[in-house]
C-alpha positions as CSV (number, residue, x, y, z in Angstrom):
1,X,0.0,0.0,0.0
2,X,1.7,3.5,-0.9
3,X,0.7,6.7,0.1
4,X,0.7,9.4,-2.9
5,X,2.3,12.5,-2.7
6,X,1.9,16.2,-3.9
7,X,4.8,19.0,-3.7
8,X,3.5,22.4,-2.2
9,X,3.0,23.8,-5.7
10,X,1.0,20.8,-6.7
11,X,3.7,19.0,-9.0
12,X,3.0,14.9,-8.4
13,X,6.6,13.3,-6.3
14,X,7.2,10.1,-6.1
15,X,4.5,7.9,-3.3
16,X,5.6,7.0,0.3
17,X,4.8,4.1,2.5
18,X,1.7,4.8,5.0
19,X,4.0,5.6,8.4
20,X,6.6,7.9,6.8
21,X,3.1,9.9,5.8
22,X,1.4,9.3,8.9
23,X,4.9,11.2,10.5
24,X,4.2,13.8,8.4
25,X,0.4,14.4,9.2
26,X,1.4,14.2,12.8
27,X,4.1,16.7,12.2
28,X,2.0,19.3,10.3
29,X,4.5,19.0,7.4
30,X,1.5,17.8,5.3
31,X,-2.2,17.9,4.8
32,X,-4.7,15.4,3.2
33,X,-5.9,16.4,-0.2
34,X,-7.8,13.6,-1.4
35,X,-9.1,10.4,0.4
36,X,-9.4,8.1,-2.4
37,X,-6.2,7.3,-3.6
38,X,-5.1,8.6,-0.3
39,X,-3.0,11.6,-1.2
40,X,-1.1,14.2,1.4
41,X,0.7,17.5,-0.1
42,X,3.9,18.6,1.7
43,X,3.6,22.0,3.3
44,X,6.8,23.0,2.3
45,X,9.0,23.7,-0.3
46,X,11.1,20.5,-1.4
47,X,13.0,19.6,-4.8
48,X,10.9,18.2,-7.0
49,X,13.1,15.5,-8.4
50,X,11.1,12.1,-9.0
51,X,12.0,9.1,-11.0
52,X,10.8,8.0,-14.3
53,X,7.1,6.3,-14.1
54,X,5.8,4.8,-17.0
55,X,1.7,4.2,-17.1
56,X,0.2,1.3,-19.2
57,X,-3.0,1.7,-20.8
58,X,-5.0,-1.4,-21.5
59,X,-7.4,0.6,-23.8
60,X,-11.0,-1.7,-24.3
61,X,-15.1,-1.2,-24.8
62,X,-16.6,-2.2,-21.4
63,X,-13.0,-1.8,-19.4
64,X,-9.8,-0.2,-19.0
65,X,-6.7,-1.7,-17.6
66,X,-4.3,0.8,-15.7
67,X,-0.8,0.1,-14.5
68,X,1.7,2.5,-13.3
69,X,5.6,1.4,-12.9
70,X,8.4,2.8,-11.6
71,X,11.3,0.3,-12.2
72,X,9.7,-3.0,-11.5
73,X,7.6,-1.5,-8.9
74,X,4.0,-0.9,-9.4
75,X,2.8,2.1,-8.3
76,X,-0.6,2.4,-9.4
77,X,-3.3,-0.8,-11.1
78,X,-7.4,0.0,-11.5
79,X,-9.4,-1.4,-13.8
80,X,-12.1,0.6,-14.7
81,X,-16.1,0.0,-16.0
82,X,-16.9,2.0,-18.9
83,X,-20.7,3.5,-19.3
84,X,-23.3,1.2,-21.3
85,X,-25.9,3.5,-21.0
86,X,-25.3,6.2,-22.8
87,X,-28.0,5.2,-26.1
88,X,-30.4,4.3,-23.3
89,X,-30.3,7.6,-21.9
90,X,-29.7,9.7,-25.6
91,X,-33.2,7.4,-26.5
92,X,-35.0,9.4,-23.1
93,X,-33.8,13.3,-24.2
94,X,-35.1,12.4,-27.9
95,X,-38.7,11.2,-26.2
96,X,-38.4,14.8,-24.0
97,X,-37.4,17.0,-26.6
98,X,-40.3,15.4,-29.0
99,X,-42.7,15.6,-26.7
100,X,-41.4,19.3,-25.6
101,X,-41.6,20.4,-29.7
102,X,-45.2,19.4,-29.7
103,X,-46.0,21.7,-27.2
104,X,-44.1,24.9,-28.6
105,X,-45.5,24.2,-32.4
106,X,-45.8,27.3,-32.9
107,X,-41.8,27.8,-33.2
108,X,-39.9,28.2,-36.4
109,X,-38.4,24.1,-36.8
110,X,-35.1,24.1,-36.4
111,X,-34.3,20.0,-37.4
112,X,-32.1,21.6,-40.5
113,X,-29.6,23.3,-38.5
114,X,-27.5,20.3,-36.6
115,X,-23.9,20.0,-38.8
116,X,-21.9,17.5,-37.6
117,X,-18.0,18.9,-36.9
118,X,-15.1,17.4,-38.5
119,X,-13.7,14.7,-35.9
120,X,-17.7,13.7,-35.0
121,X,-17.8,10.7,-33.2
122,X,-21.3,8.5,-31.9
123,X,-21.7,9.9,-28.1
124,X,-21.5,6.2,-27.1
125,X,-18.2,6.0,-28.8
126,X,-17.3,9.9,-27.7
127,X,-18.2,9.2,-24.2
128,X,-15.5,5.8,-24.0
129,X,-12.9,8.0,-25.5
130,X,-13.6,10.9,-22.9
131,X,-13.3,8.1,-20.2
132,X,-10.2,6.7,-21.2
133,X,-8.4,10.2,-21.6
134,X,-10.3,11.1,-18.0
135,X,-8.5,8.0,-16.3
136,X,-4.8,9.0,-17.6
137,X,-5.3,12.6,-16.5
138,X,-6.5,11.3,-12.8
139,X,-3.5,9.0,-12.4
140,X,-1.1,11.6,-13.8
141,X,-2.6,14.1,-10.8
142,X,-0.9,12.0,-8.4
143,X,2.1,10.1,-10.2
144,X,4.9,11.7,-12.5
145,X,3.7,10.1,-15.5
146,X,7.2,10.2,-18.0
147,X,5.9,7.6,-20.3
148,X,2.5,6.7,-21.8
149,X,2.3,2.9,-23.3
150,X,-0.8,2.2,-24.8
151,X,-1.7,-1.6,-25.9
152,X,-4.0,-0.9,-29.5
153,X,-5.0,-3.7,-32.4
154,X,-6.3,-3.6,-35.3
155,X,-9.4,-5.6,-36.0
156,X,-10.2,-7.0,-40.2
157,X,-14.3,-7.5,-39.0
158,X,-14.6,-8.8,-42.8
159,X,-11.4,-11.0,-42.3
160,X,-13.5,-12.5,-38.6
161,X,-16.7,-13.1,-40.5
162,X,-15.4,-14.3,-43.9
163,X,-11.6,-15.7,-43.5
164,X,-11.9,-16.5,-47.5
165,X,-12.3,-13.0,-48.0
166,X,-9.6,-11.0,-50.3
167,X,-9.0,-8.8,-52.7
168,X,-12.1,-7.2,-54.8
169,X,-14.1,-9.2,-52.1
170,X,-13.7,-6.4,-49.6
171,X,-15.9,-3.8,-51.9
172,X,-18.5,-6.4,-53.4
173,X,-20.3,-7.3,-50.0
174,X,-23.4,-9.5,-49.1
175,X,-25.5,-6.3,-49.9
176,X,-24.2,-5.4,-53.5
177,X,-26.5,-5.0,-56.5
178,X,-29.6,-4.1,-53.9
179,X,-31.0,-0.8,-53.5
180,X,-31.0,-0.4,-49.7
181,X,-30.8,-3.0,-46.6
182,X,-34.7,-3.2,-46.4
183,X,-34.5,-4.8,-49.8
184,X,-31.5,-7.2,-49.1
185,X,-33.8,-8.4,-46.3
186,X,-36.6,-9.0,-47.9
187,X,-34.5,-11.1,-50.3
188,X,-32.2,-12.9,-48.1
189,X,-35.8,-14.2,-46.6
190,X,-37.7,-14.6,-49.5
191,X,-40.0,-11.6,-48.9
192,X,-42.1,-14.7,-46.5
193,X,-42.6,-13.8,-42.7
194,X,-39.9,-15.7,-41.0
195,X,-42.7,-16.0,-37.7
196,X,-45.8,-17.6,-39.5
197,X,-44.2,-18.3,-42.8
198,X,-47.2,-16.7,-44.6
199,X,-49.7,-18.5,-43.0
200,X,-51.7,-15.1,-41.9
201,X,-51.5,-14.3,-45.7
202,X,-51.1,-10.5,-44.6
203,X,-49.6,-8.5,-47.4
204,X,-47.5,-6.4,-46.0
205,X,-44.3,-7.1,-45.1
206,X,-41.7,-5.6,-42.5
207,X,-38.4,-5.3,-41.1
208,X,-38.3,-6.2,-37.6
209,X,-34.7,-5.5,-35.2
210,X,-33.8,-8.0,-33.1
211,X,-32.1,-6.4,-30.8
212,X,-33.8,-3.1,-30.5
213,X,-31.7,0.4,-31.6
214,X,-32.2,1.3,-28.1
215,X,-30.9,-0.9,-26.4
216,X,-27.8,-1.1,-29.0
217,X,-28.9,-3.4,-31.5
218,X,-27.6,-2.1,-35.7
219,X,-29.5,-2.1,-38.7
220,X,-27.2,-4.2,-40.5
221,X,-28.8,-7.0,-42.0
222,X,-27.9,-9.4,-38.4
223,X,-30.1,-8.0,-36.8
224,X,-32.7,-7.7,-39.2
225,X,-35.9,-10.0,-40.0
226,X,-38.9,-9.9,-42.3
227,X,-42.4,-10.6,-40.5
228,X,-45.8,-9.7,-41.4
229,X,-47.5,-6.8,-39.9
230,X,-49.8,-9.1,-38.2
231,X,-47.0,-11.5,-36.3
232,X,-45.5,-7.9,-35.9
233,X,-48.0,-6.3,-33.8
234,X,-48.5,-9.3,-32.0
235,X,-44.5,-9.6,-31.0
236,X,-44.9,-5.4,-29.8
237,X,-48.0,-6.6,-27.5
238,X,-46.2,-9.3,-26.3
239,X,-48.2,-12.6,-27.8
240,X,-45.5,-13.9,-29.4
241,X,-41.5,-14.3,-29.2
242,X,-38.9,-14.8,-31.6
243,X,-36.8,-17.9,-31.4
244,X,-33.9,-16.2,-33.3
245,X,-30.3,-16.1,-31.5
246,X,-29.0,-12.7,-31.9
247,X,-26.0,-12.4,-34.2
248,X,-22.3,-11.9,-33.0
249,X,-22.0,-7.9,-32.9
250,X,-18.6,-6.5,-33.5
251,X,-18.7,-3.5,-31.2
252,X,-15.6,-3.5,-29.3
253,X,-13.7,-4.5,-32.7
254,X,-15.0,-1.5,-34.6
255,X,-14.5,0.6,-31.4
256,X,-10.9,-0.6,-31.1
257,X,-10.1,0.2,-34.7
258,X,-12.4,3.5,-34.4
259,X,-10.7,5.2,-31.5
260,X,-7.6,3.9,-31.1
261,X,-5.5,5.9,-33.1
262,X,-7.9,8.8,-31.9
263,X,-6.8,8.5,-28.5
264,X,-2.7,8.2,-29.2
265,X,-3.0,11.6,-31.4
266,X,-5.2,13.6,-28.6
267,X,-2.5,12.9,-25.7
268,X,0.2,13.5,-27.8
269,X,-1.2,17.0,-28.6
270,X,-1.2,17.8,-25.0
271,X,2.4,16.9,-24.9
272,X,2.1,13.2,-23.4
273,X,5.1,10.8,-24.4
274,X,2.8,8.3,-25.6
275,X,3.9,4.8,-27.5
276,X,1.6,2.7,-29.2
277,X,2.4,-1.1,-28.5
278,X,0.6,-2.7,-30.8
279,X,-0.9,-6.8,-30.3
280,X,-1.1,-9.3,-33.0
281,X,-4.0,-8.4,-35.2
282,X,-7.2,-10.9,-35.2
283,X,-8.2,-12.3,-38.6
């Protein structure tokens, strides 16, 4: 257990073992500044020579990995839980701000207005990046963070689902020659309602999700099945379920190959030492 440690003008030194602080406190050479990691600050001027400490970033979609080293020493480990919520709670301000527009109909609509800035990111996506920038500024309050050694790969999600696939085979996809996805659907299940099979003899025809958009589910084809508007309805009310098993999604691959490269460039700007240590790629 180590007790970190703060100069008098803030700069991170290197931690101390709990009774060398505790002689401190007692001493009124130092004060407690933060109770979680326990951190003192020294009342009084001291040079501020530390050694090098080099923090490892285990970057990932539900969790991050932190290590801090200072020789073969470890100085700091967490792992911390990212946020899953975030569609959830973007799906509630979209039912508020609908239901808020309905009552102010008499303003000017301003739906044509929203430009998205170069850089734009999802705010599920935004949010992990924020959080794993967030943890590397909190352990770099407390340590003297020389050396930033992020672990990043690169993910081939057609190489996972098809390992045949190669060369042209990487433009001309499942959904080529069709106008949209709706229509590769209704092909791929021969425009018959996967539920009843057209027994209900209903003639419209739609595309259900699987997994519902709000609760993360895509609208690639997956996660998409034709039904009936009939065995539709009666799925939404709860008279009938699906007996499909959800398709492997590829989240944390796409968000790996999304943001990692993201997240080296954004410390380096604010003039981190940062090295990319890179794992064998999964095909």
């Amino acid at each position: 257990m180590l007790v970190y440690v703060l100069s008098k003008t803030g700069k991170p030194l290197m931690p101390c073992k709990p009774a060398k602080a505790k002689k401190l406190l007692q001493g009124g050479n130092a004060r407690v500044v933060k109770k979680t990691p326990f951190t003192i600050q020294l009342n009084w001027l001291t040079e501020e020579q530390t050694q090098p400490v080099t923090l490892g970033i285990d970057t990932g979609y539900e969790n991050v990995g932190v290590s801090a080293t200072s020789g073969k020493e470890e100085l700091f480990s967490a792992e911390v839980q990212l946020r899953t919520d975030i569609s959830k709670l973007l799906t509630e301000k979209r039912m508020y701000r609908r239901n808020r527009r309905s009552r102010l109909w008499y303003r000017k609509t301003r739906f044509l207005n929203r430009k998205k800035p170069e850089g734009w990111l999802a705010p599920s996506i935004q949010n992990k990046l924020d959080a794993h920038i967030k943890v590397i500024n909190h352990v770099k309050e407390i340590l003297p963070v020389s050396q930033i050694n992020i672990e990043v790969a690169s993910f081939d999600v057609q190489k996972i689902k098809n390992p045949d696939i190669s060369g042209t085979g990487y433009q001309d996809g499942e959904q080529t020659g069709f106008w949209n996805t709706r229509e590769y659907v209704l092909h791929r299940d021969g425009h018959i309602c996967q539920v009843c099979k057209g027994k209900s003899k209903y003639p419209v025809l739609e595309v259900h999700h699987i997994i519902p958009r709000s609760q993360g589910g895509t609208d690639k084809p997956d996660n998409l099945i034709t039904l009936c508007e009939t065995c539709h309805q009666k799925y939404h009310r709860g008279e009938i379920k699906l007996k499909i098993k959800p398709s492997k999604e590829f989240k944390a691959e796409t968000f790996m190959s999304t943001v990692w490269w993201k997240l080296v460039n954004r410390l380096r700007e604010s003039g981190n030492v940062v090295n990319a240590t890179y794992v064998s790629k999964i095909i």
